[in-house]
N, C-alpha and C positions, 0 to 999 in steps of 0.2 A: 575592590571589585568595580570596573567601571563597564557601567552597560552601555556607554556612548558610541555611538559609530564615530570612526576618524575620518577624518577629510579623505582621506586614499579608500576607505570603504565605500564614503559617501559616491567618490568618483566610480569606482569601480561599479554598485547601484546605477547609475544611470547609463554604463555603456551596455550593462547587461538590460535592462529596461527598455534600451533603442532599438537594439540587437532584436528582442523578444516580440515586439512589437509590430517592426519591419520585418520580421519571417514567419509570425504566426499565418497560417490560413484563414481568411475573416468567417468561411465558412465553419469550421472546425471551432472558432473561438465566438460564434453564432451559437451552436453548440451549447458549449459549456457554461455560456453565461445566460443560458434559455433552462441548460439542466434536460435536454433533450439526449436522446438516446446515441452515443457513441458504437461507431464501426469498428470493425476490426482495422479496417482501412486508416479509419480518422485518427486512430491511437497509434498506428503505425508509421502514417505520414508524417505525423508529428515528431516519432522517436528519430525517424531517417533526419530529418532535417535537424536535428541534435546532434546527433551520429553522426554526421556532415562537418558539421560545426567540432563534432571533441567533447560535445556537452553532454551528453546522454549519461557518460559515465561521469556525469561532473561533480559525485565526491571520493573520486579511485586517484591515485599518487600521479605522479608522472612517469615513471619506470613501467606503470603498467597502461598508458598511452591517453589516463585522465590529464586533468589540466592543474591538478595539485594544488585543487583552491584550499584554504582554509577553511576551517569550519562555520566564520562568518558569512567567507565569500560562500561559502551554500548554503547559508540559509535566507543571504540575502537574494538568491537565485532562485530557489524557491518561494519566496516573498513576489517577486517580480512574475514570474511567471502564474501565479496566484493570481493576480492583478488583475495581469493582463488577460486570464481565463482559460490556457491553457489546460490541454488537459494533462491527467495526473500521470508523471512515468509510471509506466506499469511497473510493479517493485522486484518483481521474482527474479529478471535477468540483472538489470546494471545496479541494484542495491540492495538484493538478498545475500543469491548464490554467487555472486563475483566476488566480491570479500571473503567468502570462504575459498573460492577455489585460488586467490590472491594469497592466502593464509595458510591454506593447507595444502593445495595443491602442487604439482608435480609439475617441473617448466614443461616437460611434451602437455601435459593438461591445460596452462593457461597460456601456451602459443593454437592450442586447438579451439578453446572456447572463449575467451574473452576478447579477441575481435569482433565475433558474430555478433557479441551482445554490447560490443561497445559502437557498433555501428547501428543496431535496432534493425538489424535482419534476420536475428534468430530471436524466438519467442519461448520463454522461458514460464515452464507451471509448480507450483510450489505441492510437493506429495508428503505430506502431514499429517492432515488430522484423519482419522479413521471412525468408523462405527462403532464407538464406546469408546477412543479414546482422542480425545481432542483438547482439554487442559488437562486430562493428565495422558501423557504425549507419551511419555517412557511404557504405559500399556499397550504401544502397538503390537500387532500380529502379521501385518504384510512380513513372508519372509524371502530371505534368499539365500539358499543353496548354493556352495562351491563347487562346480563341476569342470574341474578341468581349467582352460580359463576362461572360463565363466562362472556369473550365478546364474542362478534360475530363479526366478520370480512369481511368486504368487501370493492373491489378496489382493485386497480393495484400500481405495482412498475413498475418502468422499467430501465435499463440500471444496472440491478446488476451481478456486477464482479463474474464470473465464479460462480453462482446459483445455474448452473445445478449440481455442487458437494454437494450442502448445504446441511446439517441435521438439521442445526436449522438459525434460521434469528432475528438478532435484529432489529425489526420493526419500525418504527414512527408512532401513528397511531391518528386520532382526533377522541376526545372523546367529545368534547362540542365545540357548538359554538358563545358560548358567550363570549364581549370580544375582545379582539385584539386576532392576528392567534395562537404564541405562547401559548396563555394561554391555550387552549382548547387542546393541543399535549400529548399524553402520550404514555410511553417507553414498547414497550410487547417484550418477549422471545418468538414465536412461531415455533413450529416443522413442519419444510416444508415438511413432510409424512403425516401431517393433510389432513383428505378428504377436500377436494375442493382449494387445492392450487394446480395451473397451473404452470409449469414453458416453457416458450416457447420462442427458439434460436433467437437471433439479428445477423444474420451474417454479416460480417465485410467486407471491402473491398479486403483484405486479402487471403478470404475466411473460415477466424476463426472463431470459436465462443468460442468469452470470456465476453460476454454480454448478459442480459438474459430481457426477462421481465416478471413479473409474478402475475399472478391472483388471490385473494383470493373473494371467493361464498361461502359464508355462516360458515368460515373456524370459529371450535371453540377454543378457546385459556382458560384456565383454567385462573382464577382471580391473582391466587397464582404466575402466570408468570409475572404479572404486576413489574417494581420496580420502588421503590419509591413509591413515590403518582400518582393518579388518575389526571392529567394534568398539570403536574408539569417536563412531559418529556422532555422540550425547554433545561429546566436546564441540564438535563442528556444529551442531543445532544452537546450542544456546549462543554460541557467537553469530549465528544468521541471527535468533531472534532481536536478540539486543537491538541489531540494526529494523527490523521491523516495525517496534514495538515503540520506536523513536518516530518515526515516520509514519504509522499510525495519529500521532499526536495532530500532527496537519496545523496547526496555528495557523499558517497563513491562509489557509482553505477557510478556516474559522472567519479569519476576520474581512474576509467577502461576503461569506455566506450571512454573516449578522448584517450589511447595509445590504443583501437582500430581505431582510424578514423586517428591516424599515420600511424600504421601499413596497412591499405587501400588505404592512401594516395603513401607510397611508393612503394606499391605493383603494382598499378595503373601509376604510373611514377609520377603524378601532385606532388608531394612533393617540385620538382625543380620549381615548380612555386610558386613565391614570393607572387602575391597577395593570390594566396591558402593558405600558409603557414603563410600570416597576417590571416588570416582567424582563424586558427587553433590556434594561439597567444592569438587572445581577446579571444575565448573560452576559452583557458587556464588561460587567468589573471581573469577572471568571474569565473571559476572551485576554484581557490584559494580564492578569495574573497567569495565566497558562503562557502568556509572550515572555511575563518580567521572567518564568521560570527555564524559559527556553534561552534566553539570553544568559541568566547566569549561568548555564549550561556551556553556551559558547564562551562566556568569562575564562570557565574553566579551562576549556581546553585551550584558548590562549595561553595560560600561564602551565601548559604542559600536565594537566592533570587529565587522571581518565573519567568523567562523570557517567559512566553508561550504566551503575548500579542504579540509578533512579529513571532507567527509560521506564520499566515498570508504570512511576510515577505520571511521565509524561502521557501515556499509554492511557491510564485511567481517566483522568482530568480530557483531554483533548477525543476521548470516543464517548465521556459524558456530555460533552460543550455539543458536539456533533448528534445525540440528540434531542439536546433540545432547543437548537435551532433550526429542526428540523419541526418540532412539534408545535413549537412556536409559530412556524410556519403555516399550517396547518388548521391551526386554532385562528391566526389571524383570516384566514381564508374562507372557514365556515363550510358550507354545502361546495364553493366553487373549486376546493381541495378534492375532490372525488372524482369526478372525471380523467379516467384513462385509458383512453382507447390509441393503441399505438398506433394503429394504420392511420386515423386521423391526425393522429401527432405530424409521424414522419409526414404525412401530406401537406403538413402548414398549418393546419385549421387548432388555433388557436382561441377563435374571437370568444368563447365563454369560458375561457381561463380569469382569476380575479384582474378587477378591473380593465382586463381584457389587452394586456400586455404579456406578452410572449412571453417574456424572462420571469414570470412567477408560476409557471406550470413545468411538470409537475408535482405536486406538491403532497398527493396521497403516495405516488412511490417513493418519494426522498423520504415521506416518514418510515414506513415500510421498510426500505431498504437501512438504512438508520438502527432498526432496533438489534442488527447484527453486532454493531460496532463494540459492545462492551463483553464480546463473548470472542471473540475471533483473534487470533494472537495474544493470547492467554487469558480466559476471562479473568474480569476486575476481580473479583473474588480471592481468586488465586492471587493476583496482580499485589494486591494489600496483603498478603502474607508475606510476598517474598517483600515487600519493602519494608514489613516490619522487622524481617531478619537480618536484610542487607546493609540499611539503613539506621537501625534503631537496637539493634543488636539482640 
């Protein structure tokens, strides 16, 4: 196993680095490396100019109009754009539902949808988790009806990541119910501008709204959206999650965010305090071991192997690092973590954030927002079951 990058990675690292660099927005990477509130706009801009470039879908093959990097070349892309502050691809179009509709799909289905999403002009919402069933996902109840050709749809989602932008939703939806839960599940493409779909704000403690829940009454879905087979979806879900559950991990999100909670730390003075600075330590030796793991990861699949049974693994480890270098954060900060007044934010006024630098505020909603992480794409719980069956037998 050699975890070394090769001369030809190290190159390929620095044209993607120049590249990232000389096209990011300064405003949009103002943003992200302030941890200030992103637009729909700002995440959009940023996917177009990827989508421009070819990058957007920068880990889809070449046949399907990615750029058929390797699995280093994307995490070293990732790595880079981490960096440099970019913000995060949103996952639901070009690394959720594209892989499946690449996998399962029908050529009329993936000459109709994956241009729009490999250019970042169509916006893609992920319809999953529901009211009682969210890790255990096979209890859903949204169903839909064959009528003709169509289904008909009705029932609720609820808790989907930023909705209110969607144009279209990769559903789960039951179609039968005979059988065990999984069996009866099938995969629909539905267009959230269909009459009788609801989208309606979960606001956050925050007072954000990046959560949504949403209603479908009667909504019709064309047959021809269907992929795959008629209750054969369970199959198509767990291959989206895989990719998920991977990219949840975020490593390289990680290892900025930790020389932010220094940078906070010695802003704040606690730096000189030793037990703080253990503190700061085991996150950091967890930050590295969550890297050496992602690397052996990409080892694998250099030498042709499939490692996705331990996304699970990565999943856990990388939404615990996540928070607690948020809380980290937090605790270094004291009283000056609590102020969050948006309107003041978006207006600039910063000056009694800690130490009074822009890029450590703020710091009560990253905690906040934070405590989702180990529940959201299967909670940890679940997460450590399935790795003890997949993995340990």
């Amino acid at each position: 196993m050699d975890l070394a990058f090769t001369p030809e990675e190290q190159a390929f690292r620095e044209e993607v680095r120049t590249w990232v660099r000389t096209h990011l927005p300064e405003d949009i990477a103002h943003k992200v490396r302030s941890d200030l509130h992103l637009t729909r706009d700002d995440m959009q801009r940023w996917a177009r100019i990827l989508g421009k470039k070819g990058w957007l879908g920068y880990g889809w093959p070449k046949e399907f109009g990615g750029p058929g990097w390797t699995a280093v070349q994307k995490h070293l892309f990732e790595e880079e754009c981490a960096l440099a502050c970019t913000p995060r691809i949103v996952p639901f179009g070009p690394v959720m539902v594209a892989p499946v509709i690449m996998a399962y799909g029908s050529p009329e289905q993936q000459r109709r949808f994956l241009p729009g999403i490999a250019s970042g002009e169509v916006w893609w919402s992920q319809g999953y988790s529901e009211p009682g069933s969210g890790s255990d996902l096979a209890s859903l109840k949204t169903r839909a009806e064959r009528v003709g050709d169509k289904y008909i749809v009705n029932g609720q989602k609820t808790w989907t990541t930023l909705g209110q932008y969607g144009d279209w939703m990769f559903n789960l939806v039951r179609t039968s119910s005979e059988g065990k839960p999984q069996t009866g599940i099938s995969f629909l493409l539905l267009d959230m501008k269909s009459p009788g779909v609801t989208v309606r704000p979960i606001k956050l403690l925050d007072g954000g709204h990046e959560v949504n829940e949403v209603f479908f009454d009667n909504v019709e879905v064309p047959a021809d959206q269907l992929i795959g087979e008629e209750n054969k979806g369970w199959t198509y879900a767990k291959h989206l999650l895989s990719h998920e559950r991977t990219n949840i991990a975020d490593v390289n999100r990680a290892k900025r965010e930790l020389e932010r909670v220094k940078r906070i730390a010695k802003a704040e003075g606690v730096w000189e305090d030793q037990r703080f600075r253990d503190q700061i330590a085991l996150l950091e030796v967890d930050v590295i071991a969550l890297e050496m793991l992602v690397l052996r990861v990409l080892s694998a699949m250099k030498s042709g192997k499939n490692p996705l049974e331990i996304a699970g693994l990565l999943k856990i480890k990388g939404s615990e690092i996540q928070q607690r270098y948020s809380e980290l954060m937090m605790l270094a900060a004291g009283p000056y973590s609590l102020p969050f007044i948006l309107e003041a934010m978006e207006a600039g006024y910063q000056g009694n954030f800690p130490g009074g630098v822009l890029g450590n505020a703020p710091l009560a909603a990253t905690y906040f927002n934070m405590r989702k992480t180990t529940i959201y794409g299967g909670s940890n719980e679940v997460q450590r079951n399935i790795v003890a069956q997949t993995v340990l037998g």
